[in-house]
PAZAPA-4460 file (N, C-alpha, C; in steps of 0.05 Angstrom, whole numbers, plus 32768, in hexadecimal, padded with zeros to 4 digits):
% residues 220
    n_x    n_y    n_z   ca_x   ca_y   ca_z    c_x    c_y    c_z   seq   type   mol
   90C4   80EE   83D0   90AA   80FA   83D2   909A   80F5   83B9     1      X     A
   9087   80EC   83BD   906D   80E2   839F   9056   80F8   83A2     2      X     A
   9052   8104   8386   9038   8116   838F   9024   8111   836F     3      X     A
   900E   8115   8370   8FFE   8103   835B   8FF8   811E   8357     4      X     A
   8FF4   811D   833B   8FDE   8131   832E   8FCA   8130   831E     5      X     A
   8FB5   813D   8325   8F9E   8134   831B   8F96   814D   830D     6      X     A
   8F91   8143   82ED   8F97   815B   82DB   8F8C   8153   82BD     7      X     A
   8F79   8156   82AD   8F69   814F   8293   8F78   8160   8285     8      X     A
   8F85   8173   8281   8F97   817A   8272   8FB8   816C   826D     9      X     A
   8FB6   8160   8252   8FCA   8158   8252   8FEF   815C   8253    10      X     A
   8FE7   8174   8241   8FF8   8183   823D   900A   818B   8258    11      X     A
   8FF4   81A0   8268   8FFB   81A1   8280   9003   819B   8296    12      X     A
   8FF3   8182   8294   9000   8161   82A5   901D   8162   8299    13      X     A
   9021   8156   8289   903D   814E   8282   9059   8167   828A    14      X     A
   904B   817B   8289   9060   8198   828C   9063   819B   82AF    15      X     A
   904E   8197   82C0   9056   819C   82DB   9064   817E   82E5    16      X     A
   9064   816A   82D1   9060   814D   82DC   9084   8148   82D5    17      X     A
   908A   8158   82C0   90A4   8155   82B9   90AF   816B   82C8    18      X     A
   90AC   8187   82CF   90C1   819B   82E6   90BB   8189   82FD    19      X     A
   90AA   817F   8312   90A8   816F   831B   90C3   8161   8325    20      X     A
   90BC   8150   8311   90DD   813B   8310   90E9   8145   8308    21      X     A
   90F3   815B   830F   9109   8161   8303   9118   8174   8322    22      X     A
   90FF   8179   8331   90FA   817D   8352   9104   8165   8368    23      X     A
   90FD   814E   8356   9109   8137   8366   90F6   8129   836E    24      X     A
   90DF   8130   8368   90C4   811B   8373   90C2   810B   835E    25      X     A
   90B5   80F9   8366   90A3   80E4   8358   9088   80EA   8352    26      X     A
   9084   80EC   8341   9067   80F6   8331   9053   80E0   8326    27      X     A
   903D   80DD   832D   9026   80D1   8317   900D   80E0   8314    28      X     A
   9009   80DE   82FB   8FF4   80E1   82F7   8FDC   80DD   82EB    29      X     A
   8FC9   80E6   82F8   8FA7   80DA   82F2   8FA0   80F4   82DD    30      X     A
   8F84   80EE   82C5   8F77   8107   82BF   8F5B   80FF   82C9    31      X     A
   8F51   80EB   82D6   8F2E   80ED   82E8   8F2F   80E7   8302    32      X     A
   8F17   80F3   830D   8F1C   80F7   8322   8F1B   80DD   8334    33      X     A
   8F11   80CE   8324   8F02   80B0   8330   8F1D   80A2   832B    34      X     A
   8F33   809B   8315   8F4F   809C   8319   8F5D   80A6   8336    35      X     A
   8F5A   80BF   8337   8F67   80C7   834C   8F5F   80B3   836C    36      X     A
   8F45   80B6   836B   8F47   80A4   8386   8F4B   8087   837F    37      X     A
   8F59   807C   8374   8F5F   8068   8368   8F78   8063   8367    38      X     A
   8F84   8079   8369   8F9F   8082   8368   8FAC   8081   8387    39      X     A
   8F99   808A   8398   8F9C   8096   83B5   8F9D   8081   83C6    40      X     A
   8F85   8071   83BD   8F84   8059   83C7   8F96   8045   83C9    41      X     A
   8FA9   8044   83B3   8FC0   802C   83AF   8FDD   803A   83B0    42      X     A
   8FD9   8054   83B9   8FF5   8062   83BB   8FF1   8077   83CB    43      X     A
   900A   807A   83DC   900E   8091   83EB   901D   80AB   83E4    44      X     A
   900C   80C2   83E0   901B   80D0   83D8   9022   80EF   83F0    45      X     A
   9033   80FC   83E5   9038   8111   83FC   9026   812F   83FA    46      X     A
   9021   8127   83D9   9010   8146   83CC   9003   8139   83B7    47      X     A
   8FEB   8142   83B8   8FD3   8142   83A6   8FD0   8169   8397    48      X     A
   8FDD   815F   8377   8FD3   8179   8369   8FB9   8175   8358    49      X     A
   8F9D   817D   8369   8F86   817F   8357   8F78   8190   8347    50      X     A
   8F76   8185   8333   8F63   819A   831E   8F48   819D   8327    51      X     A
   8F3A   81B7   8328   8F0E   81AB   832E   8F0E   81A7   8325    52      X     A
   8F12   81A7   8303   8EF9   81A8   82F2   8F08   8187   82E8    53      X     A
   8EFC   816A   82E9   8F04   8154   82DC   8EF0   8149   82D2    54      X     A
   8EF7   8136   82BF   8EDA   812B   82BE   8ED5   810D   82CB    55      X     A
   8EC5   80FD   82CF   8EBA   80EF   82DF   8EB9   80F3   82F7    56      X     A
   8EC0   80FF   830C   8EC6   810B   831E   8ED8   8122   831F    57      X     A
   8EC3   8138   832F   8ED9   8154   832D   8EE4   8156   8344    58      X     A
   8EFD   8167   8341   8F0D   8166   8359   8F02   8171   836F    59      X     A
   8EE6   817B   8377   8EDF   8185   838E   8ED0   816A   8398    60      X     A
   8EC9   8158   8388   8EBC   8140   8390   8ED4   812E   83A2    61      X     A
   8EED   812F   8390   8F04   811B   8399   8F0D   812B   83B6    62      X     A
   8F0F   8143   83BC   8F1A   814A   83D0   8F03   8145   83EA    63      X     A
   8EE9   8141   83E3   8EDC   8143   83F8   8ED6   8128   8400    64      X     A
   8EE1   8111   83F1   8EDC   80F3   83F7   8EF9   80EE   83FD    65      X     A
   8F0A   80FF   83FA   8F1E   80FD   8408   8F26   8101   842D    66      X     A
   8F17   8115   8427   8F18   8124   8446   8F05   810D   8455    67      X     A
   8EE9   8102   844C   8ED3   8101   8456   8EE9   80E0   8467    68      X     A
   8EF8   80D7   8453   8F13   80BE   845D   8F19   80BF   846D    69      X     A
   8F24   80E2   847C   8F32   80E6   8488   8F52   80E6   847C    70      X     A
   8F58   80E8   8459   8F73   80E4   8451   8F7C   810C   845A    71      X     A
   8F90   8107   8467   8F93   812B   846A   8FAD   8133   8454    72      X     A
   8FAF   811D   843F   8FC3   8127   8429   8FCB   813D   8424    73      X     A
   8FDD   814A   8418   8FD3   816E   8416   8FD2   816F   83F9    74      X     A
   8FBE   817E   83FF   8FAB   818A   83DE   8FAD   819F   83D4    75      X     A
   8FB7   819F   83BC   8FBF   81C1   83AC   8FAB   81BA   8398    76      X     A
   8F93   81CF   8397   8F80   81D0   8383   8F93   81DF   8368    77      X     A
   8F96   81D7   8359   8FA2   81E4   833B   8F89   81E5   8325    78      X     A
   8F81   81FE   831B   8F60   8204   831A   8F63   8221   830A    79      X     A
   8F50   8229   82ED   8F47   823B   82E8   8F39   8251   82F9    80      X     A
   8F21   8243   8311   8F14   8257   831F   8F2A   8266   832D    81      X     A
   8F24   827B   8324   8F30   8291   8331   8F28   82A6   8340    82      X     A
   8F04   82AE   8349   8F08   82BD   8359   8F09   82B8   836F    83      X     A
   8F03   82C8   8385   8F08   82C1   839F   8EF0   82B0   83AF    84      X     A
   8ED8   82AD   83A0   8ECC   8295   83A6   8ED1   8286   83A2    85      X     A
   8EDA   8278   838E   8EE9   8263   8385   8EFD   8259   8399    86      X     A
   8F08   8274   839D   8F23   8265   83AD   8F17   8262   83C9    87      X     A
   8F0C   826D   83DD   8EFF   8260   83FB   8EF0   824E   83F0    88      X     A
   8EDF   824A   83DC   8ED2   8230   83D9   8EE6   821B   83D6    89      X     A
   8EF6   821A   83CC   8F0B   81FF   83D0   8F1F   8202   83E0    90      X     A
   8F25   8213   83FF   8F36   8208   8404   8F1B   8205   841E    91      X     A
   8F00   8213   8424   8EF3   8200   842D   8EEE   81E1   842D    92      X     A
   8EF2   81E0   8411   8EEA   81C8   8406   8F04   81AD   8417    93      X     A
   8F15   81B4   8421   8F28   81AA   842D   8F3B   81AD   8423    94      X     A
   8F49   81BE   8416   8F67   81C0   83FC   8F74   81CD   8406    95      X     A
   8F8E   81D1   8417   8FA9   81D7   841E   8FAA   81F0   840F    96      X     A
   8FAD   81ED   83F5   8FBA   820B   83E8   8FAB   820A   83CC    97      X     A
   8FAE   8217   83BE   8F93   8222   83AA   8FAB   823C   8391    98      X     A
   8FAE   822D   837D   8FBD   8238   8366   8FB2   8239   834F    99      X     A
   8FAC   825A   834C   8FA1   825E   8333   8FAD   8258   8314   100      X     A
   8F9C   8247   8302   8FAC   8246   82EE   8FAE   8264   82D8   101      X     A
   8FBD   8268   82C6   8FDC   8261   82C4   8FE9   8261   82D8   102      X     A
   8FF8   8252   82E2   9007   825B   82FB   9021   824D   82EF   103      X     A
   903F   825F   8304   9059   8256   8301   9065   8244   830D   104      X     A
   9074   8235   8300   9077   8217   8305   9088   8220   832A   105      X     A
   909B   822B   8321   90AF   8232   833C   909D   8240   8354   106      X     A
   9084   824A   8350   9070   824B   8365   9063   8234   836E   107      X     A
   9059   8223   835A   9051   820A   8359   906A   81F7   8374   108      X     A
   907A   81EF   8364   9095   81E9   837A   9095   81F7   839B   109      X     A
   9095   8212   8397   9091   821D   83B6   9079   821B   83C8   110      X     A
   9067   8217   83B6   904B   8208   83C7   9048   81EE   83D6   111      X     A
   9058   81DB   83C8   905E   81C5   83C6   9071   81BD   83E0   112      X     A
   908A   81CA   83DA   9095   81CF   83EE   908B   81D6   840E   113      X     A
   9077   81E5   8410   906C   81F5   8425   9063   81E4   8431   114      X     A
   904B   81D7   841C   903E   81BE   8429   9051   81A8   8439   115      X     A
   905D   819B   8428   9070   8191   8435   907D   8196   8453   116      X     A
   9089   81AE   844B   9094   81AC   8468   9087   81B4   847B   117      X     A
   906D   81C2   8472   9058   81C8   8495   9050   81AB   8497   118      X     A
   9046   8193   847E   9049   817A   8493   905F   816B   84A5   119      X     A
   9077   816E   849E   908D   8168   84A5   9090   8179   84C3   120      X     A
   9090   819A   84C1   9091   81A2   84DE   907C   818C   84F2   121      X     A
   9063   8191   84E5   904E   8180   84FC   9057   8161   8511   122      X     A
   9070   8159   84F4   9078   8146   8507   908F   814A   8515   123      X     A
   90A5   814B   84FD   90C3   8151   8509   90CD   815D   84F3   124      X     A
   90E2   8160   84EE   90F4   816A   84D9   9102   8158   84D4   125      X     A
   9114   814A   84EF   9128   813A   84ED   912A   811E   84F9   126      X     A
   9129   8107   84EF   9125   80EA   84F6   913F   80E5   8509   127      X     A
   9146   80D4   851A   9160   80D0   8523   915D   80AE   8521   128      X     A
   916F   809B   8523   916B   8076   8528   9189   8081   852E   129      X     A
   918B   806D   854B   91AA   8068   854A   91B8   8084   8547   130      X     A
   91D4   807D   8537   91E7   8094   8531   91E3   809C   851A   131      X     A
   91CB   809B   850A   91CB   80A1   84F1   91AF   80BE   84FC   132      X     A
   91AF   80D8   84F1   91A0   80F1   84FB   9193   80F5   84CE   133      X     A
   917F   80F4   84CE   9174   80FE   84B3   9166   8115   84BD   134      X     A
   916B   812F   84AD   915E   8145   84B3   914E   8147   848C   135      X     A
   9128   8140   848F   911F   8140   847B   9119   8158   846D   136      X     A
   911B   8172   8479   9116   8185   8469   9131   8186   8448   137      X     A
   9145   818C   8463   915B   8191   8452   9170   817C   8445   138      X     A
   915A   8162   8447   9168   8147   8437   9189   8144   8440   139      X     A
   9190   8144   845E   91A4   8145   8463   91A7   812A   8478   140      X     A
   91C1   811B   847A   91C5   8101   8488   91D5   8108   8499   141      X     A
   91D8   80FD   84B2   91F6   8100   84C1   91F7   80E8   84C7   142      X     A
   920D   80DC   84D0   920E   80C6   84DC   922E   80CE   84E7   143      X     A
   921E   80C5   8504   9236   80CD   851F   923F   80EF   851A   144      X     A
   9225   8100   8517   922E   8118   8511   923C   811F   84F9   145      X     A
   9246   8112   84E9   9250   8113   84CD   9240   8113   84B2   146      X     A
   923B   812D   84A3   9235   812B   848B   9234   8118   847C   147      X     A
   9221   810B   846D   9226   80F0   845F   921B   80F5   8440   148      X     A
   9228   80FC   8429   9216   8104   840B   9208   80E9   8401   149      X     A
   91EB   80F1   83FE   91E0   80D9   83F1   91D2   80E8   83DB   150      X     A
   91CA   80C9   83CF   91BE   80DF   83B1   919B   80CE   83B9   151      X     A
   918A   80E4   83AB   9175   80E6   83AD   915C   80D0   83B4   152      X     A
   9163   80BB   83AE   9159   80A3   83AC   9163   8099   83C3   153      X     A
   9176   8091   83C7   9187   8088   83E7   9184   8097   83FF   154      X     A
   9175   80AF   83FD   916C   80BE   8409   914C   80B5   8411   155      X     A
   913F   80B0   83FA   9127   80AD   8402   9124   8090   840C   156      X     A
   912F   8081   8406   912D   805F   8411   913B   8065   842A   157      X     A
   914E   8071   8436   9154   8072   8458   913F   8082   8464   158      X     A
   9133   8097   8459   9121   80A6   8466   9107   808E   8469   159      X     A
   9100   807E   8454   90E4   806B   8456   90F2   805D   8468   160      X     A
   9103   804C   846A   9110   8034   8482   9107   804A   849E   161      X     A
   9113   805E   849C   911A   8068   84BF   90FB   8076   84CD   162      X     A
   90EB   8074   84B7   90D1   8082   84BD   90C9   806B   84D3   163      X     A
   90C4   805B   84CB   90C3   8045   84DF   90D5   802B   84EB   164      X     A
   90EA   8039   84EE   9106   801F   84F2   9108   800A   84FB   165      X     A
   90ED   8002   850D   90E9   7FEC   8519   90D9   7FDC   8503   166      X     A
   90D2   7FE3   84F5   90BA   7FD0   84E2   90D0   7FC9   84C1   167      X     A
   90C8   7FB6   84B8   90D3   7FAC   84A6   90C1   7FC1   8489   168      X     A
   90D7   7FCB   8478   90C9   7FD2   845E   90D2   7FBC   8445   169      X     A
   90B8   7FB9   843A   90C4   7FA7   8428   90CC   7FB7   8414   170      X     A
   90D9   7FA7   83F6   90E5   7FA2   83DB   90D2   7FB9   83C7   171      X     A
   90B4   7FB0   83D0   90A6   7FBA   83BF   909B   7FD4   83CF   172      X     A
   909B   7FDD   83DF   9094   7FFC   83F4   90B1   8009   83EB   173      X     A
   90C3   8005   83EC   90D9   8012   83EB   90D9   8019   83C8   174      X     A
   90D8   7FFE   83B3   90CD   800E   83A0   90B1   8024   8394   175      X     A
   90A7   8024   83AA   9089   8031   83A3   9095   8051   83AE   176      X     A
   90A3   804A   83BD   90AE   8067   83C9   90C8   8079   83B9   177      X     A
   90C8   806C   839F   90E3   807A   8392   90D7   807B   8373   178      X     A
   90C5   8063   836C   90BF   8067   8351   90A0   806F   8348   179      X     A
   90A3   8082   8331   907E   8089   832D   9074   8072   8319   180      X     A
   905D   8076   8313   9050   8069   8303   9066   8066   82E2   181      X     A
   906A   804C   82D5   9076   804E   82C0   9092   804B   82C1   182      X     A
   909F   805A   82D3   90BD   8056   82D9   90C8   8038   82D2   183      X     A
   90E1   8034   82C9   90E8   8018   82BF   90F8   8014   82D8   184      X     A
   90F8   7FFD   82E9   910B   7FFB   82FF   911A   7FE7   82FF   185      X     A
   9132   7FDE   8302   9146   7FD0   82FF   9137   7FB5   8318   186      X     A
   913A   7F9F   830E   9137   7F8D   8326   9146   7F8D   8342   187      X     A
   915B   7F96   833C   9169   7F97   834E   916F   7FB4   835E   188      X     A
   9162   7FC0   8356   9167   7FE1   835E   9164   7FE9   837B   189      X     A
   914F   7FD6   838A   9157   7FE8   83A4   916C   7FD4   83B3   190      X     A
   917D   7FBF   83A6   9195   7FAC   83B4   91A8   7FC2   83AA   191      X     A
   91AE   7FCE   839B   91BB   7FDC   8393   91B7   7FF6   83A1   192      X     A
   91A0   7FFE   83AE   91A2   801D   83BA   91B1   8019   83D7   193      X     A
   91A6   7FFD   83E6   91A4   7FFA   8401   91C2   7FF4   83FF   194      X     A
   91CF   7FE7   83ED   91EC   7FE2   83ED   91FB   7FF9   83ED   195      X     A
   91F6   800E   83DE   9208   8029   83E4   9201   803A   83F9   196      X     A
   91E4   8037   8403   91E2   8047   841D   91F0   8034   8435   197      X     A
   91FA   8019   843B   9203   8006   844A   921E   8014   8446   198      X     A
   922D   8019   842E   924B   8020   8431   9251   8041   843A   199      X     A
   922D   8052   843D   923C   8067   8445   922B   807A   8461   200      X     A
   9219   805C   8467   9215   8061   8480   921E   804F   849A   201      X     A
   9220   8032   8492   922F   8028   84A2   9227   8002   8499   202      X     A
   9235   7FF2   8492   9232   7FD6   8481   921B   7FC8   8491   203      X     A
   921C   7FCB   84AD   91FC   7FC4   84C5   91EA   7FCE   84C9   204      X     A
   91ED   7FE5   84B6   91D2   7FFC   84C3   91B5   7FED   84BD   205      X     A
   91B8   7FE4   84A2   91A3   7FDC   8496   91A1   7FBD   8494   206      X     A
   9191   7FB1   84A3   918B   7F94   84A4   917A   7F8C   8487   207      X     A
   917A   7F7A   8483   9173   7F61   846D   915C   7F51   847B   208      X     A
   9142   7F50   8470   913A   7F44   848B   912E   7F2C   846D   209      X     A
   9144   7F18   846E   9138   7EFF   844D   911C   7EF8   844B   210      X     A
   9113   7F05   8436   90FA   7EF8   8429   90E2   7F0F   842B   211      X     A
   90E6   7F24   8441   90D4   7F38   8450   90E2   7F53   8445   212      X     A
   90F6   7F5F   8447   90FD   7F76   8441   910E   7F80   844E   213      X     A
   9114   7F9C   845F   9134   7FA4   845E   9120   7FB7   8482   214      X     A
   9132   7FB6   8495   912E   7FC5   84A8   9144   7FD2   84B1   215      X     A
   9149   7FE6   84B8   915D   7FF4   84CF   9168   7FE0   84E6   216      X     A
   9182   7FF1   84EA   918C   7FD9   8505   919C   7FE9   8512   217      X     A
   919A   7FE8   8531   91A9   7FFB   853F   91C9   7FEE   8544   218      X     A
   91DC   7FD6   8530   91F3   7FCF   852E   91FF   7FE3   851E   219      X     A
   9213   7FE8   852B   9223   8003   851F   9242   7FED   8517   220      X     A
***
């Protein structure tokens, strides 16, 4: 899961940007707002945390050229205004959830969360391909009904493959989907992920498609 934050405090940035990862997401971050859609544009993310007040663009500008897109990202305004105009003015403004600053990180997290999985209900909870069942809330695998432990990353590269199992994901989507901005990545890192998810979901699950990238395969 990748969620951007858009934040002119630096300090601040760096403190929700590090509990964050430490949550298991992938984090980047912008401090303008004109960044941010710049950001949006060349990356997909699952949560947008915006500040109003930015400079070159404020976050009530970015959310409403957001929406005007049609991007229905989910948006947590993170914001000084605190009374209750403030707050119907921005979640008018199109913003999911609305957190007053100071606010607590482990609130921060359960907001986050929420979002998440009311998008997740809207679709499914749980992906199925074949004999392999991913249930995405609770980051859990079966294959042929059997528990399967993966670690966090091998998790998220089967969940991007099976989102669409018929379509090929490439080399570089599968890294956009595990690493944030800055991260140092091994050249070889996702030959190395798809090779341990192949030994403990099944050596055919996952096709090789040379030169294009890696698809699902219903060979058991």
């Amino acid at each position: 899961m990748r969620i951007l934050i858009v934040e002119d405090d630096a300090s601040q940035a760096e403190s929700i940007k590090s509990w964050l990862e430490l949550d298991g997401y992938n984090v980047d971050w912008v401090d303008q707002g004109d960044h941010a859609l710049l950001a949006i544009e060349q990356h997909k993310y699952d949560c947008i945390l915006l500040d109003r007040g930015l400079p070159k663009l404020s976050g009530d500008e970015v959310i409403q050229i957001l929406r005007l897109k049609k991007n229905d990202t989910a948006v947590i305004f993170i914001t000084a205004k605190d009374s209750v105009y403030d707050r119907v003015e921005g979640l008018d403004l199109g913003a999911n959830d609305y957190l007053v600053k100071p606010f607590n990180l482990e609130e921060l997290s359960a907001r986050i969360r929420a979002q998440l999985r009311q998008k997740q209900e809207q679709h499914s909870d749980q992906i199925q391909f074949s004999n392999i069942m991913l249930n995405i809330q609770a980051k859990q695998v079966f294959v042929d009904e059997k528990s399967i432990n993966l670690t966090a990353k091998e998790f998220q590269i089967l969940y991007k493959l099976m989102q669409k199992p018929e379509h090929i994901v490439t080399r570089e989507q599968l890294e956009e989907s595990l690493y944030a901005w800055g991260e140092e990545i091994e050249s070889n890192a996702i030959e190395v992920y798809i090779y341990q998810l192949r030994k403990k979901i099944g050596s055919k699950s996952i096709k090789t498609i040379r030169g294009l990238g890696y698809k699902m395969s219903r060979e058991i």
